[in-house]
C-alpha positions as CSV (number, residue, x, y, z in Angstrom):
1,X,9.5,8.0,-18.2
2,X,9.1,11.4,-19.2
3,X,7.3,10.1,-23.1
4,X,4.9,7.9,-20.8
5,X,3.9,10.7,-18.4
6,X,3.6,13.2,-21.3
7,X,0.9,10.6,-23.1
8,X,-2.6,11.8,-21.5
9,X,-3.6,8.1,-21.1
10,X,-1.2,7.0,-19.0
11,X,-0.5,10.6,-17.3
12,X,-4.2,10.1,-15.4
13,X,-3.4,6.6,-14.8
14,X,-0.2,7.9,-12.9
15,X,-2.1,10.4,-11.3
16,X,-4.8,7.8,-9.8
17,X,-1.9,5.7,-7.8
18,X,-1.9,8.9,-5.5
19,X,-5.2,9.1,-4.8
20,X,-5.9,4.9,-4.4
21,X,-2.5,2.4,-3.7
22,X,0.2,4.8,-2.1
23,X,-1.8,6.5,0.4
24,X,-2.5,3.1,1.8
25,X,1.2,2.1,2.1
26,X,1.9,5.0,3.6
27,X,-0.7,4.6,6.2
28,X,1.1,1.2,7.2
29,X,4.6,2.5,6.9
30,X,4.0,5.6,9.3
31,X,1.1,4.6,11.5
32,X,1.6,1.4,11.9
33,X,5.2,1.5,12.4
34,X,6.1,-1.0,9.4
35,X,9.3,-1.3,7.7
36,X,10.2,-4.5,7.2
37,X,9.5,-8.3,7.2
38,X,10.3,-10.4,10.2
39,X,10.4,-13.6,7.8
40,X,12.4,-14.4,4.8
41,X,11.0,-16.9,1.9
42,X,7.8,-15.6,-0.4
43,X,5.3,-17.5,1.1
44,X,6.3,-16.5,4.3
45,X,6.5,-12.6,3.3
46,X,3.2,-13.1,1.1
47,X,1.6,-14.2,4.7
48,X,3.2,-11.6,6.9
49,X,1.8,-9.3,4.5
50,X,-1.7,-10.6,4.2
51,X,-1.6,-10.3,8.4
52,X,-0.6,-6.9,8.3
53,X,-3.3,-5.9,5.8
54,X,-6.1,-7.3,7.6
55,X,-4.8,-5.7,11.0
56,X,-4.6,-1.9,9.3
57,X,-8.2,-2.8,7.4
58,X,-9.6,-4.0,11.1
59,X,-8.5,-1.1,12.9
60,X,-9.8,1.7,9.8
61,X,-13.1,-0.6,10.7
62,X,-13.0,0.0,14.5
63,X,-12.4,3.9,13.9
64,X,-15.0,3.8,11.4
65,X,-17.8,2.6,14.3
């Protein structure tokens, strides 16, 4: 990991996940109070998941207005 980080290509591609996808799973973890999946089976996961998405992009929308 350390070689990959040191490579300036991928360094400030490791660098961007701060600033764009873990903020955002943080947000859900610690605002929203989510920290596990009520269902077991992919599909059902991948649905549960899709729900809780839209609900934290609906509510940034309703602070947003």
């Amino acid at each position: 990991m350390t070689t990959k980080l040191k490579r300036a290509g991928r360094r400030s591609r490791y660098r961007l996940r701060k600033q764009i996808v873990e903020p955002v799973f943080g947000q859900i973890k610690q605002a929203r109070g989510f920290r596990q999946f009520l269902l077991r089976g992919f599909e059902n996961v991948r649905c549960e998941w899709a729900l809780i998405c839209t609900v934290h992009n609906l509510l940034k929308l309703a602070a947003a207005t």
